[in-house]
TORVO-994587 format. One record per atom (N, C-alpha, C): x, y, z. Coordinates in steps of 0.2 Angstrom, whole numbers, plus 5000, padded with zeros to 4 digits. Example, Ala and Ser with C-alpha at 12.3 -4.5 7.8 and 13.67 -1.06 7.14 Angstrom:
<rs>
506649725039
506249785039
506649845039
506449895035
506849955036
506450005039
</rs>
This chain:
<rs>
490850065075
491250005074
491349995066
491849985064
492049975056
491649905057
491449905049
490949845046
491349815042
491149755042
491749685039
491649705033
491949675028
492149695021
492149605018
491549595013
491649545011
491749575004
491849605000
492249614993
491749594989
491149594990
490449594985
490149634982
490049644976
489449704973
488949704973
488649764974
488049754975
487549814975
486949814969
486649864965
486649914972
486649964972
486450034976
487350024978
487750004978
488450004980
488550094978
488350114972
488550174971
488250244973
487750234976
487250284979
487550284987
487750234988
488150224995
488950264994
489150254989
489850264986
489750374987
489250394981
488950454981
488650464989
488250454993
488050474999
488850485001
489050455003
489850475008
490150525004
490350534999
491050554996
490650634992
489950644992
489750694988
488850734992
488850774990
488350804990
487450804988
487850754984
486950734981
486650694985
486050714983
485250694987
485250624985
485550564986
485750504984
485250454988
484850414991
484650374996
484850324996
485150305006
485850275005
485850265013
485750195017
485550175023
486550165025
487050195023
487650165022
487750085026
487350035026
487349975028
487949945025
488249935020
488649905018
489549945019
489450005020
490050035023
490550025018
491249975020
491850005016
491849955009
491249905011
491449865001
490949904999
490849964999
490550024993
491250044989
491650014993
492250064991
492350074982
492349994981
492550004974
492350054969
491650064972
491450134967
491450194969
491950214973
492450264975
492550304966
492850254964
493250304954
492350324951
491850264955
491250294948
490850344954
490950384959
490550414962
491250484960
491650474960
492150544956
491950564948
492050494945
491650534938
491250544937
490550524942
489850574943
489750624943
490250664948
490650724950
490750744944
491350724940
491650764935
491250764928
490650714927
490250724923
489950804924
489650814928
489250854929
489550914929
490350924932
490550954931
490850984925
490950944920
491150964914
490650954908
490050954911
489250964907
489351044908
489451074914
489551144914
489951184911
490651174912
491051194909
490951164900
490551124898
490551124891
489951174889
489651184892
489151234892
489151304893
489751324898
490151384899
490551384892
490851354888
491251354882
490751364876
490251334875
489751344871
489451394870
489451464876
489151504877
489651584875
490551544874
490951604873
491151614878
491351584884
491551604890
492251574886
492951634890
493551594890
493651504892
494251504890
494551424894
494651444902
494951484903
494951504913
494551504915
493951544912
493251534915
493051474914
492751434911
492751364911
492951344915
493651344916
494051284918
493751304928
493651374931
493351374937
492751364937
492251374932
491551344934
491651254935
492251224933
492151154934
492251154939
492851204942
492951174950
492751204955
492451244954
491851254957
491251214959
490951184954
490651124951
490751064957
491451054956
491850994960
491650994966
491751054970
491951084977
491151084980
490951104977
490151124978
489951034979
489751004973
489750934974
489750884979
490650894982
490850864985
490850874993
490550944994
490650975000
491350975002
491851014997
492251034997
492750995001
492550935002
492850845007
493450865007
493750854999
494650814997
494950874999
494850944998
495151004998
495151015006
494651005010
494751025018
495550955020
495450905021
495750885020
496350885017
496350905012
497150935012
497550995015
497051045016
497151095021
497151075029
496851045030
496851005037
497550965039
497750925035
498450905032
499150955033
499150995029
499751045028
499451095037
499051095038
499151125043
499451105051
499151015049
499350985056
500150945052
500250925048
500950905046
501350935047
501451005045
501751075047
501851115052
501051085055
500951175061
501351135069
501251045069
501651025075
502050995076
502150985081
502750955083
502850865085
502350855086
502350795088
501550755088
501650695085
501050655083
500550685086
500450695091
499650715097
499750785094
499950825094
499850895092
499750905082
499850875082
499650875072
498950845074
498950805076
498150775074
497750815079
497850845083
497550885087
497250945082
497750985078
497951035073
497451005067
497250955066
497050925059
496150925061
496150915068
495250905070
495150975071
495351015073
495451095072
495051105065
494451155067
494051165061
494351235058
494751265062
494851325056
495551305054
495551365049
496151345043
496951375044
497551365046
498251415047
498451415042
499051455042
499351485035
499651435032
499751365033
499951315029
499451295026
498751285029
498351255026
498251315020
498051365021
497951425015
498251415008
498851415010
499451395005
499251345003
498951295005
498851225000
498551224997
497951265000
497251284995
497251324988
497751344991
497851424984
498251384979
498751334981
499251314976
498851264973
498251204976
498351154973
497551204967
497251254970
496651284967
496951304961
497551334960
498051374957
498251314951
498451274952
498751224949
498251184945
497851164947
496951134945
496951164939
496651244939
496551284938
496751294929
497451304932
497851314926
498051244921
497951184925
498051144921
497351124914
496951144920
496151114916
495951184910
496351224914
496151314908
496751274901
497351234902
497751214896
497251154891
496951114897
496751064892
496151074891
495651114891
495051134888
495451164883
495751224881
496151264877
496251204872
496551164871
496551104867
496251044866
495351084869
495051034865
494650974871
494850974876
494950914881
494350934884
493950914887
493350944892
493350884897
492950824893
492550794896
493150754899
493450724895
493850664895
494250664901
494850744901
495050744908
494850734914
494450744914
493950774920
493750724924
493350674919
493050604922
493650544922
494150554917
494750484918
495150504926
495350574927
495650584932
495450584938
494750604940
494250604945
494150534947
494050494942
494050404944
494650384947
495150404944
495850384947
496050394952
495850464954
496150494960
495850484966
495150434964
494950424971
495450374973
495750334969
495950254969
496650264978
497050314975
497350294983
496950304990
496450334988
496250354995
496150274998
495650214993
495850144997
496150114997
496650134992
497350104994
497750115002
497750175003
497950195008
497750175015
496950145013
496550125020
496650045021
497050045015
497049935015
497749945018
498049985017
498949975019
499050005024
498650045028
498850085032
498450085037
498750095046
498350065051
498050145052
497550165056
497150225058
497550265061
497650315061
498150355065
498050385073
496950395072
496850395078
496050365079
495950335085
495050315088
494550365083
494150325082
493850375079
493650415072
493350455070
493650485066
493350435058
493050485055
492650445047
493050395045
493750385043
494250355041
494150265045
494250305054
494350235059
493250205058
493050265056
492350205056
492050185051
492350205047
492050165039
492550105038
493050085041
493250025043
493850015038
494249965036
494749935030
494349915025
494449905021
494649875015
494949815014
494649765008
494849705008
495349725002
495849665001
496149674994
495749654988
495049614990
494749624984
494449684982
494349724989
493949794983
494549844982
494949844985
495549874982
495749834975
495649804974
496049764968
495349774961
494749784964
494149824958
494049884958
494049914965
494250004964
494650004957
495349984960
495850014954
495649984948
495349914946
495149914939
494649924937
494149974942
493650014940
493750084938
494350114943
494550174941
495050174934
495350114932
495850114927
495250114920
494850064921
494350044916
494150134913
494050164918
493450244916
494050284916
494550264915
495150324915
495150304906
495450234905
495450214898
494950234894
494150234896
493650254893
493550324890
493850354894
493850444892
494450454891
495150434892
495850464890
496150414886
496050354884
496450304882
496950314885
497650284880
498250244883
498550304887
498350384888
498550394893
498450394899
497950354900
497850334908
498350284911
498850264907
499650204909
499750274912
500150324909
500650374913
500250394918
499750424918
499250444923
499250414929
499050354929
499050284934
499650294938
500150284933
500850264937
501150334943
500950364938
501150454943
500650454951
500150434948
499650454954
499750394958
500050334956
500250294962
500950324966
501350334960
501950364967
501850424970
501250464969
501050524973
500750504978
500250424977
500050414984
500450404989
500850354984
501450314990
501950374993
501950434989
502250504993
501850514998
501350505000
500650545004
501050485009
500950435008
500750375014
501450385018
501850395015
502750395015
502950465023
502350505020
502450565024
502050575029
501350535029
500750515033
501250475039
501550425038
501850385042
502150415047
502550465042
503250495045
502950545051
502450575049
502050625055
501550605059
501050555057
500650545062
500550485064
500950435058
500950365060
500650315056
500250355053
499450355050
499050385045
498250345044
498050375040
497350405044
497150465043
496450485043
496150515036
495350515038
494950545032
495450615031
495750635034
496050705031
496550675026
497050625026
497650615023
497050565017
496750555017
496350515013
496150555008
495650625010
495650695008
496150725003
496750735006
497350765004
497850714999
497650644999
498050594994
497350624985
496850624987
496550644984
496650704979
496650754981
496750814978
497650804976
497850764978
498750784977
498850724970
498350674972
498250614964
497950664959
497750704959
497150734954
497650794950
497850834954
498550864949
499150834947
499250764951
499550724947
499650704939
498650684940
498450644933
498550724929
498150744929
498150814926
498850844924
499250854928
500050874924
500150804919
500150724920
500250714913
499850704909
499150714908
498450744904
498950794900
498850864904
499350904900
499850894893
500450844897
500850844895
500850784887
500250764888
499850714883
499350764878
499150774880
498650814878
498750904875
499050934880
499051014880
499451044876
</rs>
């Protein structure tokens, strides 16, 4: 049963935020469920701390910028149990592979992967890749890594305050909605640690990764009606090359 949402903070919120969204040994009873949300942006730049403490230490040791830029995402993937990336794959395979609302999400609970979803992986691993091999190459490590990671969580609640469930069940349907209060501190929590590591390019950033969610929601709608933890997933990883290409184009 989704848990109410009184929009309060509260110390362990981010140990609850980390238990769902990552891989770490966190202690974490998930009692307070979706008002953890807000630290949704600081349980990604936990992620991409750590991940760019590797990759700064892959670069220190004379490794290329491509090598770095995959120990980071590797990093990430590992981390997260690979969450955002199935989920996008989950996504392009049921958005694609059917024909009709019951048959995509049928296709999306489907643990193995079709040639749609493969292609997602490779394009958005491919693209990741090559963007964070440009901006390490010019000096960037830390900054990208944690301003955009924080941001890119931010449509995933957006997405869950705007948009009805698409089916029973299912991490999305039981970790419940979101109030407009945590949705309204997510974002100025992910906007705050975007500014912190990227300065004023976290405006262009923002504004991109919102009309990539609102592309996600737009096409979520149009094939299942809805949202699941898979399109939550896939809004995820589709914000992050977002931020990233105008990282680049700021920065590269």
């Amino acid at each position: 049963m989704a848990k109410n949402d009184n929009g309060n903070i509260q110390s362990g919120d981010l140990n609850e935020a980390l238990a769902l969204l990552t891989r770490l040994p966190v202690a974490s009873d998930g009692a307070r469920g979706i008002r953890t949300a807000w630290a949704w942006p600081l349980a990604g730049a936990v992620v991409a701390l750590l991940a760019a403490a590797i990759a700064k230490l892959a670069l220190m040791f004379g490794l290329p910028f491509g090598a770095a830029a995959g120990l980071a995402l590797t990093a990430q993937i590992m981390l997260t149990g690979a969450l955002h990336e199935d989920g996008l794959a989950d996504c392009a395979d049921g958005f694609w592979g059917g024909s009709t609302k019951e048959r995509r999400l049928e296709i999306m609970k489907d643990s193995a992967i079709g040639t749609y979803g493969t292609l997602a992986l490779v394009l958005s691993l491919l693209l990741r890749w090559s963007l964070l091999t440009t901006l390490f190459a010019s000096g960037s490590v830390f900054g990208p890594l944690v301003a955009i990671a924080a941001l890119s969580r931010v449509p995933m609640i957006g997405l869950m305050y705007d948009m009805d469930s698409a089916r029973e069940g299912g991490l999305s349907a039981d970790v419940g909605r979101p109030s407009l209060d945590t949705l309204i501190l997510a974002a100025a929590t992910g906007l705050l640690a975007a500014f912190l590591f990227a300065g004023f390019a976290a405006i262009p950033a923002t504004i991109v990764i919102a009309g990539f969610g609102f592309a996600v929601r737009q096409i979520a709608i149009a094939k299942i009606g809805g949202q699941t933890g898979d399109v939550l997933g896939a809004s995820q990883q589709i914000a992050e090359i977002g931020g990233l290409l105008v990282l680049v184009s700021v920065f590269g």
